[in-house]
N, C-alpha and C positions, 0 to 999 in steps of 0.2 A: 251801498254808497258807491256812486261810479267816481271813475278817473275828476272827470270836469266839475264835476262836487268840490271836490277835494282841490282843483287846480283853482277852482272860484275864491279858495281863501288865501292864495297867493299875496301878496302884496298889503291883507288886509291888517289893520291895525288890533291887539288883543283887544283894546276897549272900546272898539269900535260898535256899530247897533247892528253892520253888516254880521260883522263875526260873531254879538252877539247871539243875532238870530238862529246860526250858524250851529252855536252851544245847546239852543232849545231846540230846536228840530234834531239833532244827534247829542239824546242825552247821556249818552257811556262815554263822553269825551269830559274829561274831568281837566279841571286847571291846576300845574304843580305851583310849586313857588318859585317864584325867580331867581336864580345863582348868576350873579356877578353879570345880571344884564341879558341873560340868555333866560327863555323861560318854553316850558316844554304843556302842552296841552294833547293826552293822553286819550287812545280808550284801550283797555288790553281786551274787550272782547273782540273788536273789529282789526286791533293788531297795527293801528296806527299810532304813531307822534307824531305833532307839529311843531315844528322851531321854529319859537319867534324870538328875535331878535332886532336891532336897529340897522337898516342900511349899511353904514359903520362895522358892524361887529359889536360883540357884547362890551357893554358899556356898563362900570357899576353905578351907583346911587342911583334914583329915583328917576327910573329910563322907562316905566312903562307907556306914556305917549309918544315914545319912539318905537316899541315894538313892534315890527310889522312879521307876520308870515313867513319866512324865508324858504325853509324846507321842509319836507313829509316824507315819514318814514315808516314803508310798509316790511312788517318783520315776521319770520319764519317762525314756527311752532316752538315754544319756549325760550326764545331771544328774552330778554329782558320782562319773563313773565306774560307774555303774549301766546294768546292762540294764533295761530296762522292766519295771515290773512288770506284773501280766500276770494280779492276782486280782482279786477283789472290791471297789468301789469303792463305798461308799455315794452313796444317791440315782442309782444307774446312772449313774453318770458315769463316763466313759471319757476317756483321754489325747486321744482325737481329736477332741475335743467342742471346739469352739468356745465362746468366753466365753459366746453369746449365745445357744447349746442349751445351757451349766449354767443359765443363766436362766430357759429357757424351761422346764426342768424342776424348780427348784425356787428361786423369790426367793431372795437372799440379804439374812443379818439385816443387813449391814455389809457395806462394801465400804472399802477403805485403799487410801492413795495414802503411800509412804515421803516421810518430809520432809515431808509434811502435814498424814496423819493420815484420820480420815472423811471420805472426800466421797459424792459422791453417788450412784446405780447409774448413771446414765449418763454419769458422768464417764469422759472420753477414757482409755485404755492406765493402768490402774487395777496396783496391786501383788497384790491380792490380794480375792477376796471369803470371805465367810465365811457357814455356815449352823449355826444351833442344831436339833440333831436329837435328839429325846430328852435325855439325858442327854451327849450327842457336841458339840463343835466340830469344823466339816469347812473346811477352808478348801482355795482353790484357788489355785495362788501363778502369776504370769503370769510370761514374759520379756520384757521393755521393748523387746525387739530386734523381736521378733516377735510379740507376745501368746498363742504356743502353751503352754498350761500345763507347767510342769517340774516340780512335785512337788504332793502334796493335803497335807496337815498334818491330823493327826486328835488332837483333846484332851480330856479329861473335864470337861467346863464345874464 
């Protein structure tokens, strides 16, 4: 599955016939249940989620004809039961990439620290950095344990 696969369900609505199609051509993408408005469509062999939620933000009671696409999340070798994924990563960035080769290939706009908020890029074992690419938010999320990244986060600014 490439990048533009995956950017194609952007904006797309879950019950939609686009997205539907979507479900049948990648059958290891499984539909969870929806919590309080947010609802996540899976596959752990390909190592993706997709967040769909409403424009808005999650919304409870019977919101699924606001669901749209929001975000896609490609995650590292046992994040949340996943095998690695294993395709196209914007800005060449790779799972084995050290915080400080994503740097080195391309600034980030932001860097967050949970419980704090923005600090600064060379703030110590940081939460996550993030880049504005085009029209993309890419962010790279760390583990506090060890700073090897476990998932990228990709959002339509």
């Amino acid at each position: 599955m490439t990048l533009s696969e995956l950017f194609n369900v952007f904006g797309k609505l879950i019950d939609s016939d686009e997205f539907n199609q979507f479900l049948k051509e990648n059958p290891s993408f499984k539909v969870d249940k929806p919590d309080e408005g947010s609802q996540y469509v899976s596959s752990k062999d390909d190592s993706i989620d997709l967040l769909f939620e409403a424009d808005e933000g999650p919304q409870g009671g019977k919101t699924k004809h606001l669901r749209k696409c929001q975000s896609i999340f490609l995650f590292s070798q046992g994040k949340d039961h996943h095998q690695q994924y294993n395709g196209e990563i914007p800005l060449n960035f790779e799972f084995s990439n050290t915080r400080q080769q994503l740097i080195q290939k391309c600034t980030p706009q932001r860097t967050w620290k949970m419980g704090i908020g923005e600090v600064e890029l060379n703030f110590p074992n940081p939460s996550h950095d993030r880049w504005l690419i085009n029209d993309k938010l890419i962010s790279a999320h760390y583990s506090r344990k060890t700073g090897e990244i476990m998932y990228f986060g990709i959002s339509q600014k």
